[in-house]
C-alpha positions as CSV (number, residue, x, y, z in Angstrom):
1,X,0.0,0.0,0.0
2,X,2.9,1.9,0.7
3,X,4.8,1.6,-2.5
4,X,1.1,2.7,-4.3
5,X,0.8,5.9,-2.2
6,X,4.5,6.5,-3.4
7,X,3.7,5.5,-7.4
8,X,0.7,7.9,-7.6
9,X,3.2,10.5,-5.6
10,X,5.6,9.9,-8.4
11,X,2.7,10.2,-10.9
12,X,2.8,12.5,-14.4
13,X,6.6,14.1,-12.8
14,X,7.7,14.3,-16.3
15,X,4.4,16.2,-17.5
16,X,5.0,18.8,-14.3
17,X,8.2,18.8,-15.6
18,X,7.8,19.9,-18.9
19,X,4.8,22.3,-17.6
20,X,7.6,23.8,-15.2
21,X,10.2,24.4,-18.2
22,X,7.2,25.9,-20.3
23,X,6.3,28.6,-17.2
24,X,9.4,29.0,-15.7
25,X,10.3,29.4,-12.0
26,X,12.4,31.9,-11.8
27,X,11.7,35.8,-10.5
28,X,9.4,37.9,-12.0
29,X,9.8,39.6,-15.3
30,X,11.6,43.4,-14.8
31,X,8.6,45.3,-17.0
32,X,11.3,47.7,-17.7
33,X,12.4,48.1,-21.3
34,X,9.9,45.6,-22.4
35,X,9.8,47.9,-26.1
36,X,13.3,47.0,-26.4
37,X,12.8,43.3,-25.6
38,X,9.9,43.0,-28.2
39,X,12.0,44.0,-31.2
40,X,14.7,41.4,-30.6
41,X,14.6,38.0,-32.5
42,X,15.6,36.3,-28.7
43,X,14.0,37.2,-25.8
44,X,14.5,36.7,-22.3
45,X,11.1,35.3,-21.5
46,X,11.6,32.4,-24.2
47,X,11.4,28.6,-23.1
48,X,13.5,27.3,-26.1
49,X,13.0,23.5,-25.6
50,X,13.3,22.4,-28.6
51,X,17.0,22.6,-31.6
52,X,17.1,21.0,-34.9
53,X,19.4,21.1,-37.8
54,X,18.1,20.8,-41.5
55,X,19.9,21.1,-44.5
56,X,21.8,24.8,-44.0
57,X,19.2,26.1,-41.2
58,X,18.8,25.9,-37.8
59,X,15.4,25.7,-36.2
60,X,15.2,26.6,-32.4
61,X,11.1,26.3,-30.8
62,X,9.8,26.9,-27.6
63,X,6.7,28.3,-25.8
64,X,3.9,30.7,-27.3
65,X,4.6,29.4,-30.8
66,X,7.9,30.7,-30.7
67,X,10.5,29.6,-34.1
68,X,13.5,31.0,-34.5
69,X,15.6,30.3,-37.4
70,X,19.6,31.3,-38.6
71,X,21.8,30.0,-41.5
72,X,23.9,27.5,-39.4
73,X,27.2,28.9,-40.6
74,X,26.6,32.6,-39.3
75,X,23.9,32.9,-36.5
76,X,21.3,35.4,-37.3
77,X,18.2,34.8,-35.8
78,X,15.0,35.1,-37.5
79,X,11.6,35.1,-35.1
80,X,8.1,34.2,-35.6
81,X,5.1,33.3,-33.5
82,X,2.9,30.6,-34.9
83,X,-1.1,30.8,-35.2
84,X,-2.7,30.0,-31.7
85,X,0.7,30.0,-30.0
86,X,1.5,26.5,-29.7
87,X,3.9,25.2,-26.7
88,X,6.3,23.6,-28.3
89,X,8.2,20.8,-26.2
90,X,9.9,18.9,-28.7
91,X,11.3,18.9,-32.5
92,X,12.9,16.5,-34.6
93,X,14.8,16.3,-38.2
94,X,12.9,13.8,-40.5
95,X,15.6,11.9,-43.0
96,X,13.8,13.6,-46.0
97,X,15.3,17.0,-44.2
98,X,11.6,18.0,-43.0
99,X,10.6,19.3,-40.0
100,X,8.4,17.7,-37.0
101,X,7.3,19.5,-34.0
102,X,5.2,18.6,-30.9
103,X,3.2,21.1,-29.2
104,X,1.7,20.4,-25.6
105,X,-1.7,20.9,-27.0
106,X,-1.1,17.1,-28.7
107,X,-0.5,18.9,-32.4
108,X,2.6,18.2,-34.6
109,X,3.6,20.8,-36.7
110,X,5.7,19.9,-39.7
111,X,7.4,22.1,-41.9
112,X,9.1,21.3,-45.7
113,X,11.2,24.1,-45.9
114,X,13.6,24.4,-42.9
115,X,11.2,26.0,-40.6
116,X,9.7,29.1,-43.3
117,X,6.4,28.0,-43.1
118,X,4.1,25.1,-40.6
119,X,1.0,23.3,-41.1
120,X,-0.3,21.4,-38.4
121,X,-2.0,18.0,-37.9
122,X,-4.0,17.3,-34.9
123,X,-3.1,14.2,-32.8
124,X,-6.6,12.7,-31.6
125,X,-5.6,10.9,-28.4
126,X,-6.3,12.3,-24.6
127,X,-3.6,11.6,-23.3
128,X,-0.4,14.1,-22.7
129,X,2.1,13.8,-25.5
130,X,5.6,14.4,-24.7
131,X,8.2,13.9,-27.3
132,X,8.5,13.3,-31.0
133,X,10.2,11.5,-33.3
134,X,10.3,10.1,-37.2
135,X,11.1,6.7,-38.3
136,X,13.9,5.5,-40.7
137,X,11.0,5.5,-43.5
138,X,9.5,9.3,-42.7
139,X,6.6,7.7,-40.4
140,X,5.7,10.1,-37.0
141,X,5.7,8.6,-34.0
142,X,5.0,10.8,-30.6
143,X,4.7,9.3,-27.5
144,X,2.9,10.1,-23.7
145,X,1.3,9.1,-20.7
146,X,-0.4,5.7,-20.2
147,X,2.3,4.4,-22.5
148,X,1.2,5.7,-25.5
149,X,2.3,5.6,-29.0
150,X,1.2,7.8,-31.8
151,X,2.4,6.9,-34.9
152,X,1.5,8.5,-38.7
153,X,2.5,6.6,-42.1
154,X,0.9,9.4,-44.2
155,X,2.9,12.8,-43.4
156,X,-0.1,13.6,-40.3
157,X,-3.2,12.4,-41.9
158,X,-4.5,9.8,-39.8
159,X,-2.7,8.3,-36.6
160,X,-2.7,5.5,-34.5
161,X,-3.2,4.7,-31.2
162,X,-1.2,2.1,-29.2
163,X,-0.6,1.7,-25.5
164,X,1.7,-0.9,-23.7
165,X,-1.1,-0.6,-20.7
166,X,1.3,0.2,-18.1
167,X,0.7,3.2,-15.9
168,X,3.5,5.7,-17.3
169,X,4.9,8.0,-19.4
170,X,7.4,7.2,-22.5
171,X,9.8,9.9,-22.0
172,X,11.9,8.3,-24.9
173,X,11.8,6.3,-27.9
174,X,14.4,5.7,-30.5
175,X,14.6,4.0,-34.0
176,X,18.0,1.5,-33.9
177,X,17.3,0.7,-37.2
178,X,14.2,0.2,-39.7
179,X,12.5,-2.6,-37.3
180,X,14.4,-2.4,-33.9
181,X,12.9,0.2,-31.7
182,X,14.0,0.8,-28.1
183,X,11.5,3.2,-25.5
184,X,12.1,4.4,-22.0
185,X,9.7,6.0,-19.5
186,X,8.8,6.1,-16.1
187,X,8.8,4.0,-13.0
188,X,12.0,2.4,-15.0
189,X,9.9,1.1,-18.1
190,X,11.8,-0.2,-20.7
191,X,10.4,-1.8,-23.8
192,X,11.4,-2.8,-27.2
193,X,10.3,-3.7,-30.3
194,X,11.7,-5.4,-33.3
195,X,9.1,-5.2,-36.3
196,X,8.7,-1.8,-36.7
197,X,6.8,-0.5,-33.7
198,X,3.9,-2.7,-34.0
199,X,4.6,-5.1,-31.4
200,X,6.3,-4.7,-27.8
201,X,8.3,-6.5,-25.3
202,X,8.4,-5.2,-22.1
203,X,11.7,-6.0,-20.8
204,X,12.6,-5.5,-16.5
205,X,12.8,-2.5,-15.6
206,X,15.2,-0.1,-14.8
207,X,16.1,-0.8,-11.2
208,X,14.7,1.3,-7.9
209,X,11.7,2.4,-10.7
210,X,14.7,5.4,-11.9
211,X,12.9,7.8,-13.7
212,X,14.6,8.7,-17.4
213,X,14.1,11.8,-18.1
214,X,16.4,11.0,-21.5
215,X,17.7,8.1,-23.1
216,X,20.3,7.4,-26.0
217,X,21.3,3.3,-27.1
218,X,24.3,3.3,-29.4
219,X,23.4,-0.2,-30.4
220,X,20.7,-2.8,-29.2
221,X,22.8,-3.6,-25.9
222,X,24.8,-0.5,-24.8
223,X,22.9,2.7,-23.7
224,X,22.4,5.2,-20.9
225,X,19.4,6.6,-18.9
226,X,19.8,9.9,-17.0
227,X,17.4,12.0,-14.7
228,X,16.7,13.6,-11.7
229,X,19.8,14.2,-8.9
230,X,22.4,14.2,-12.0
231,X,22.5,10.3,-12.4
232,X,23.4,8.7,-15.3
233,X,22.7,4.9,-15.9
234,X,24.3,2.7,-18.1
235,X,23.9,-0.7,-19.5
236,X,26.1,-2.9,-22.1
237,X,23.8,-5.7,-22.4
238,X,20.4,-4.4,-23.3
239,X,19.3,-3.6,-20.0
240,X,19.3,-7.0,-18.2
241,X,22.1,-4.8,-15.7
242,X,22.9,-1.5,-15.1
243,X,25.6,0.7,-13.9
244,X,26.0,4.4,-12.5
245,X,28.1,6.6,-13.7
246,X,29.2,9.8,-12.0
247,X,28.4,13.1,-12.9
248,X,29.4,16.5,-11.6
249,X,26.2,17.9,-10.8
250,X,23.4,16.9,-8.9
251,X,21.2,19.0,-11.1
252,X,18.4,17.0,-13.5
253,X,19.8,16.0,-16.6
254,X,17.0,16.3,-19.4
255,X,18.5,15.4,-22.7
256,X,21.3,13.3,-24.7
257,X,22.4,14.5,-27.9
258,X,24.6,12.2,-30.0
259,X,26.9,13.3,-33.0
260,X,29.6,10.9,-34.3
261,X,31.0,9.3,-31.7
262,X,30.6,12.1,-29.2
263,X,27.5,11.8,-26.0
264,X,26.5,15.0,-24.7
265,X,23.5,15.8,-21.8
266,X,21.8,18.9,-21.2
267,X,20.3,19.9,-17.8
268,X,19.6,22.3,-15.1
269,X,21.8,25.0,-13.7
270,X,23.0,25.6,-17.0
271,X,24.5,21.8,-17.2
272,X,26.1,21.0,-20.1
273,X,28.3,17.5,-19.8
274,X,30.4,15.5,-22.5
275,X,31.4,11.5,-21.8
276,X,34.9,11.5,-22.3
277,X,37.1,7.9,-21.9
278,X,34.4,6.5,-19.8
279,X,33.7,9.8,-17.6
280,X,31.0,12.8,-17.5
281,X,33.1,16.3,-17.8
282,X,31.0,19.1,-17.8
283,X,31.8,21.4,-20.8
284,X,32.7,25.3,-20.7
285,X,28.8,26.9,-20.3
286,X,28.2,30.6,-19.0
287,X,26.9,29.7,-15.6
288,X,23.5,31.0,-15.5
289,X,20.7,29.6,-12.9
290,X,18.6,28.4,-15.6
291,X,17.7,24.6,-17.6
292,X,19.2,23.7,-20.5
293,X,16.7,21.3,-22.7
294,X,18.8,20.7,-26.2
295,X,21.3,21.2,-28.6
296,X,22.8,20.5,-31.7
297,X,26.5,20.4,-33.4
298,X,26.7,23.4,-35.9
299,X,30.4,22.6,-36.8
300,X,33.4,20.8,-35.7
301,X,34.1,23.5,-32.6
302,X,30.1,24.7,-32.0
303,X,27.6,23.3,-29.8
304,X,24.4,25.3,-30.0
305,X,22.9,24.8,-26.6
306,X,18.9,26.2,-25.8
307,X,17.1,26.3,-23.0
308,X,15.1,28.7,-20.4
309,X,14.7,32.3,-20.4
310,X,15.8,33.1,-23.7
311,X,19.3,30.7,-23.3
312,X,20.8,30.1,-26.9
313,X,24.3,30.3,-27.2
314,X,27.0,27.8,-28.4
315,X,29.6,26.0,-26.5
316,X,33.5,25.7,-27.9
317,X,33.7,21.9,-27.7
């Protein structure tokens, strides 16, 4: 009975999460000079949650509909605010270079020309939707509370429902390749699927029910988990064990970010950490008292890093 009252405690943490990272909790806004703010293309009451790379462009979204785009060779932010303000909390780079982007409100928004122009498809599930990805062959797939799995095979059209009826949010899924899929969520699921997405295996969970805010797998058996406190799992034979790594901070981490060979993780307190040989350094940020949610290589020395309160900036790495 115990452990019950506990679960229900623990409860939709990654939806207040993501709520808390859309509103903020830092001071209130200094109305002073709020003409000024308004004309520039970042402002300091942005939630930027969201950094993708397509083509040339990079797109940065956040709350209140907010897209920013720039050449990735010479950042020079361009701004708009999309119809009805949607909250963005994720956005990912299809493998035909389009656009997808998930709004709180359960809409993708998906753009063919590296974030100019949007059209949205509504998602028709009731249940929160927290992240977003596309599949090997251009399918959608977003996924929530109540283990749920959106999934699109027409560019938005139509959609399908599928739950693994367990009590939790997917906080992660990944494509290994065209069939193998691998998704993480609360209360230490971990599931996978190897025919596309259609069927799953829930596999044992992630010990002491560790919550993954983020999750990256190199390969069907080696991958890490990271949330809350600053820990970082990881496993090297598909999850049957797992191993902590240390970290240093004790601040949630919220994201991975992969390019090449190289691991990165965004968090709070302005957290940004690289594994190198085996360890977690954490990289040269400005120290600002705020989350960091992605981020994206530009080049061989630039990390573009985004987060709360108007944070964008890049990171020598």
């Amino acid at each position: 009975m115990y452990t019950k009252i506990i679960n229900k405690r623990k409860k939709g943490i990654l939806i207040f999460s993501l709520i808390t990272l859309l509103t903020g909790c830092e001071a209130p806004l200094n109305l002073e000079g709020v003409d000024q703010e308004r004309n520039k293309s970042v402002r300091r009451t942005d939630q930027l949650l969201g950094v993708a790379v397509s083509k040339d462009s990079v797109i940065v979204v956040g709350s209140d509909g907010v897209v920013l785009t720039s050449p990735v060779n010479e950042l020079n932010w361009q701004r708009q605010e999309l119809k009805n303000k949607p909250n963005f909390v994720d956005i990912e780079t299809c493998p035909d270079s389009s656009l997808i982007a998930l709004s709180i409100e359960s809409q993708l928004w998906i753009s063919h020309d590296q974030g100019q122009s949007w059209q949205s498809s509504d998602i028709p599930t009731q249940e929160s939707l927290i992240t977003v990805t596309c599949g090997p062959d251009n399918s959608y797939w977003a996924t929530g509370s109540f283990s749920t799995l959106m999934s699109s095979q027409d560019q938005g059209k139509s959609w399908n429902e599928l739950s693994l009826n367990e009590d939790a949010a997917i906080a992660s899924l990944q494509f290994l390749d065209n069939q193998n899929l691998i998704a993480t969520g609360e209360f230490g699921l971990l599931a996978r699927s190897e025919d596309g997405g259609q069927n799953w295996t829930l596999l044992d969970p992630i010990p002491n029910e560790f919550f993954p805010m983020t999750s990256y797998f190199s390969d069907s058996t080696t991958g890490w988990v990271a949330g809350l406190g600053g820990i970082i799992l990881t496993t090297t034979d598909g999850g049957l064990s797992w191993q902590k790594q240390a970290t240093p901070t004790e601040s949630p981490i919220y994201n991975f970010y992969v390019s090449g060979s190289r691991l990165f993780a965004f968090g709070d307190h302005g957290t940004v950490l690289e594994q190198q040989s085996g360890n977690w350094v954490r990289l040269d940020a400005p120290k600002i008292p705020v989350y960091l949610r992605d981020g994206k290589q530009l080049d061989a020395k630039r990390l573009l890093v985004s987060g709360g309160w108007g944070s964008l900036f890049t990171v020598d790495i």
